[in-house]
MARBA-3410 file (N, C-alpha, C, O; in Angstrom, 1 decimal):
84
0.8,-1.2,0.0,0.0,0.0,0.0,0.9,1.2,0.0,1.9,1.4,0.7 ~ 0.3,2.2,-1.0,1.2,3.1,-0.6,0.2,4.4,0.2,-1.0,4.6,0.4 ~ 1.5,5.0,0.7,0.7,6.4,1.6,1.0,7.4,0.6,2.0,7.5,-0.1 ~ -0.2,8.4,0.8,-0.1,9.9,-0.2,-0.9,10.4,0.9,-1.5,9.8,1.8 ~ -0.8,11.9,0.5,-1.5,13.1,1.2,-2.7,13.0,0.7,-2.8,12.4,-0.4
-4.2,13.5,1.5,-4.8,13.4,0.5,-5.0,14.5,-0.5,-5.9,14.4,-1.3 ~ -4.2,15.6,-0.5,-3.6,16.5,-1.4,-3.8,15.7,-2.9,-4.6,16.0,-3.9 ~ -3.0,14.8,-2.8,-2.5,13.7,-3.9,-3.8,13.2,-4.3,-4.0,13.2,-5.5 ~ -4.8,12.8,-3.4,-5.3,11.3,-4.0,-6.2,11.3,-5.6,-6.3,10.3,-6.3 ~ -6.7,12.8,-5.9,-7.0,12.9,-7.2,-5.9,12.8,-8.3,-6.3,12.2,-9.4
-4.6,13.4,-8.3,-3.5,12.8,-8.7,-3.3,11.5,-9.2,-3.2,11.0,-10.3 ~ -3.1,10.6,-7.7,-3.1,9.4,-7.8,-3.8,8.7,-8.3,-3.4,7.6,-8.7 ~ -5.3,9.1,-8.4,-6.4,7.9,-8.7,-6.5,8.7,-10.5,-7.4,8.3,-11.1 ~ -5.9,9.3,-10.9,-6.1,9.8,-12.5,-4.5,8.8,-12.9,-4.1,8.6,-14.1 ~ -3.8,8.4,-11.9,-2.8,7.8,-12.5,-3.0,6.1,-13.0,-2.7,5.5,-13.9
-4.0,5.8,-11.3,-4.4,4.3,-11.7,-5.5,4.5,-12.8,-5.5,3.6,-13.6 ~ -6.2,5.3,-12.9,-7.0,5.0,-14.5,-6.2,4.9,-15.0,-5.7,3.7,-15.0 ~ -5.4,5.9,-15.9,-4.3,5.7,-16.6,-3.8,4.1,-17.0,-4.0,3.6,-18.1 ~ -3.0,3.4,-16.0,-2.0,2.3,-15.6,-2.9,1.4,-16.3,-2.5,0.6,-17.2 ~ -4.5,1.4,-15.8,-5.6,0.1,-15.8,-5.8,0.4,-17.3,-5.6,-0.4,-18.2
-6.3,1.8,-17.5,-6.8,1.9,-18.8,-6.1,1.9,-20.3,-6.6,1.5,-21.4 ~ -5.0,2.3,-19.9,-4.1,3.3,-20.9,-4.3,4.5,-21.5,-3.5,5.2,-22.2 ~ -5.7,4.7,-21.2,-6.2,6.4,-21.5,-5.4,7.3,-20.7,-5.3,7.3,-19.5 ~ -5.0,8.1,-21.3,-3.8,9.3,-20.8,-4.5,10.9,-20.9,-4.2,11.9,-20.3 ~ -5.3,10.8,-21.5,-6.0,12.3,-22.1,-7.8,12.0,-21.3,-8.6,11.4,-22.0
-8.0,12.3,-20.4,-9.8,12.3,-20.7,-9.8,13.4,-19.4,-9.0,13.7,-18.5 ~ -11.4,13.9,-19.6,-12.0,15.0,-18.3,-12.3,14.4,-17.4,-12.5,13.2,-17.3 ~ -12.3,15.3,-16.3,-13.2,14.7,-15.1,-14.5,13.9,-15.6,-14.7,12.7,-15.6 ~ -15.2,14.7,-16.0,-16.5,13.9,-16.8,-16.7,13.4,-17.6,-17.8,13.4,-18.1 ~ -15.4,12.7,-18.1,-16.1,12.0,-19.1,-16.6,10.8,-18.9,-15.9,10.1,-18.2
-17.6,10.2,-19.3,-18.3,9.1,-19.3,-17.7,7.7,-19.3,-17.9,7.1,-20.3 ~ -17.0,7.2,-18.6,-16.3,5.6,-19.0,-16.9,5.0,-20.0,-16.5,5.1,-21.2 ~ -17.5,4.6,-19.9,-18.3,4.5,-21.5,-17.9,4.2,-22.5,-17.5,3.2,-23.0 ~ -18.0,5.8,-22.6,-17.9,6.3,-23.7,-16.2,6.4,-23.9,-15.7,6.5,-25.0 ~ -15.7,6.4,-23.0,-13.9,6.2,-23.4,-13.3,4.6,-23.5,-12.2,4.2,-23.4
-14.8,3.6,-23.9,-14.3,2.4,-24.3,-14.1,1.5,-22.7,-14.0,0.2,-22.6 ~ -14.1,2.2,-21.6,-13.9,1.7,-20.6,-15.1,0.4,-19.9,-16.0,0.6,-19.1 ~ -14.8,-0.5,-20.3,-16.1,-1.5,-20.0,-16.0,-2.6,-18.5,-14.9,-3.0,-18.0 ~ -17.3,-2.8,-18.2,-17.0,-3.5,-17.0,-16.2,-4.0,-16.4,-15.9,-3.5,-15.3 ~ -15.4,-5.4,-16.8,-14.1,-6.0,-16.6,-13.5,-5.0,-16.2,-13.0,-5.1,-15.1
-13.3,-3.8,-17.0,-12.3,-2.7,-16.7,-12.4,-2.3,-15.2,-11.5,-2.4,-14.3 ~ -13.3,-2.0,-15.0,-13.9,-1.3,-13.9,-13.5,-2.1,-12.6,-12.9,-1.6,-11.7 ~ -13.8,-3.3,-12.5,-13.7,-4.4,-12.0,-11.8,-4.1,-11.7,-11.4,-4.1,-10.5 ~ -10.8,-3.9,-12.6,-9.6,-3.8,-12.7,-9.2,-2.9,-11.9,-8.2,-3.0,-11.3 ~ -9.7,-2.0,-11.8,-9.9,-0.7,-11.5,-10.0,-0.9,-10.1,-9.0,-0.9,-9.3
-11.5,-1.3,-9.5,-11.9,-1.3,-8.0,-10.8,-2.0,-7.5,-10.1,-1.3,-6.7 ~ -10.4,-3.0,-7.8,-9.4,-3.5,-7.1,-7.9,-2.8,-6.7,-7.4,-2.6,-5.6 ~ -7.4,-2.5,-7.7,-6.6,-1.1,-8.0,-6.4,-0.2,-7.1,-5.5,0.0,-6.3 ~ -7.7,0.5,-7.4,-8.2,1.8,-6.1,-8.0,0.7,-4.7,-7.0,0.9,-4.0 ~ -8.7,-0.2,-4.4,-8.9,-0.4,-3.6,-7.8,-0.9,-2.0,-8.0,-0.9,-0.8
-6.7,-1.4,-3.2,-4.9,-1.6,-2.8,-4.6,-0.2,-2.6,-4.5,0.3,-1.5 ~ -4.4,0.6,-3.6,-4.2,1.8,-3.0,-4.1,2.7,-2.5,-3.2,3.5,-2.4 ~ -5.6,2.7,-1.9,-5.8,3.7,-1.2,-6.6,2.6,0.5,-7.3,3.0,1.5 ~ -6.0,1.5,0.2,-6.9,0.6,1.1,-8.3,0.8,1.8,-8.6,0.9,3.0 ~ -8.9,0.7,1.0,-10.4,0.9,1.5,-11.1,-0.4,1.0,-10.5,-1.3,0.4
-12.5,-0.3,1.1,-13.1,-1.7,0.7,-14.6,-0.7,0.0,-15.3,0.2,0.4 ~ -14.3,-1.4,-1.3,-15.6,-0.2,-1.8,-16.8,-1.0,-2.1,-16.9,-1.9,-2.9 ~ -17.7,-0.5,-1.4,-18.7,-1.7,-1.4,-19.4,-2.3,-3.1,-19.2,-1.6,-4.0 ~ -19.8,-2.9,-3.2,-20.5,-3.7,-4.2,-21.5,-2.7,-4.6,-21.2,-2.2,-5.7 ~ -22.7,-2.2,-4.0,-23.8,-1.8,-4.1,-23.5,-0.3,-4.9,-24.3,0.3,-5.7
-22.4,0.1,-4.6,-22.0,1.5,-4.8,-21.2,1.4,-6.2,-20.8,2.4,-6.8 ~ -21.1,0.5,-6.5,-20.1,0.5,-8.2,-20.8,0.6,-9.4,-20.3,1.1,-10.4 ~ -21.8,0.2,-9.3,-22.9,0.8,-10.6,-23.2,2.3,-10.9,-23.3,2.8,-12.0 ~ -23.4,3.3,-9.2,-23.7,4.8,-9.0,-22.5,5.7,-8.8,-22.5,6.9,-8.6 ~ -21.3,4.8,-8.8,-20.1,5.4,-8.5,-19.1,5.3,-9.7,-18.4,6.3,-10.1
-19.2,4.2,-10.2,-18.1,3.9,-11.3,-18.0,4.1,-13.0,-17.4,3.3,-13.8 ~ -18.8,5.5,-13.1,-19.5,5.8,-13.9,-19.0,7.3,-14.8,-19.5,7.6,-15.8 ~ -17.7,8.1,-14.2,-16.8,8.8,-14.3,-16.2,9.2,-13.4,-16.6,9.1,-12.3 ~ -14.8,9.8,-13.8,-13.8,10.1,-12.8,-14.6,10.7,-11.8,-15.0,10.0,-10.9 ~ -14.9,12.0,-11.7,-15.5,12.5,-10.5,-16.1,11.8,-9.4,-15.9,11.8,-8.2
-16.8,11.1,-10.4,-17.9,10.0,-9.3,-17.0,8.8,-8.7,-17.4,8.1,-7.8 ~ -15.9,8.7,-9.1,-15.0,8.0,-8.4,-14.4,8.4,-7.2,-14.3,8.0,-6.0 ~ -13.9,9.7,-7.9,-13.1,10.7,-6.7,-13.8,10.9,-5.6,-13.4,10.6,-4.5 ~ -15.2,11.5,-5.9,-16.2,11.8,-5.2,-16.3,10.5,-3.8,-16.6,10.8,-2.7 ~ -16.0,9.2,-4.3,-16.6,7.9,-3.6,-15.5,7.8,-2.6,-15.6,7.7,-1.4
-14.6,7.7,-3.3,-13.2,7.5,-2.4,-12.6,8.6,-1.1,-11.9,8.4,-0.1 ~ -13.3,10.0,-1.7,-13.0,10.3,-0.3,-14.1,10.5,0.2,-13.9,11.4,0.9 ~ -15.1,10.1,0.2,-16.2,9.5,1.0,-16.0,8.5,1.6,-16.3,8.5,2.8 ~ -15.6,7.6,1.4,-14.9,6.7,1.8,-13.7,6.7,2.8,-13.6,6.3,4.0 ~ -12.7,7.2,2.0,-11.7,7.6,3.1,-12.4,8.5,4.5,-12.3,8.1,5.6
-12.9,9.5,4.3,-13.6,9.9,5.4,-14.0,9.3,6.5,-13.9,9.6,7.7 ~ -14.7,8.0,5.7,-15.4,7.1,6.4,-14.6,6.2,7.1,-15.1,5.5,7.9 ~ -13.2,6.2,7.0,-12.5,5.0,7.4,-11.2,6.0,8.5,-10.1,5.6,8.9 ~ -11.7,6.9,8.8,-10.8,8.2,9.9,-11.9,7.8,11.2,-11.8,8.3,12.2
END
């Protein structure tokens, strides 16, 4: 696991898209989708985030969450919050 500020953690979590996806260029909003990003992916991803920032991201929340960057960002430090 690594530690970052959470200064970082939008940094960091636009890096593991990157790593998982190989998308280097996209917005906060853009649609996974629509950047080709498909389930499996996502699935690659939660796990990912989930080492990294060690949290446990619930199940129920990855359909309403995993839907663009923001909504990711948004979850994780919701999360992290949650885990202080």
């Amino acid at each position: 696991m690594t530690v970052i500020n959470k200064s970082e953690y939008k940094d960091k979590l636009r890096e593991v898209i990157t790593e998982i996806t190989g998308i280097k260029d996209f917005k906060d909003d853009d649609v996974f989708t629509e950047l080709g990003i498909d389930s499996l992916t996502v699935l690659e991803l939660i796990q990912e985030i989930e080492d990294e920032f060690d949290i446990l991201i619930p199940e129920e929340t990855i359909e309403e969450y995993f839907t663009d960057f923001n909504s990711v960002y948004q979850n994780i430090m919701k999360l992290m919050d949650e885990k202080e």
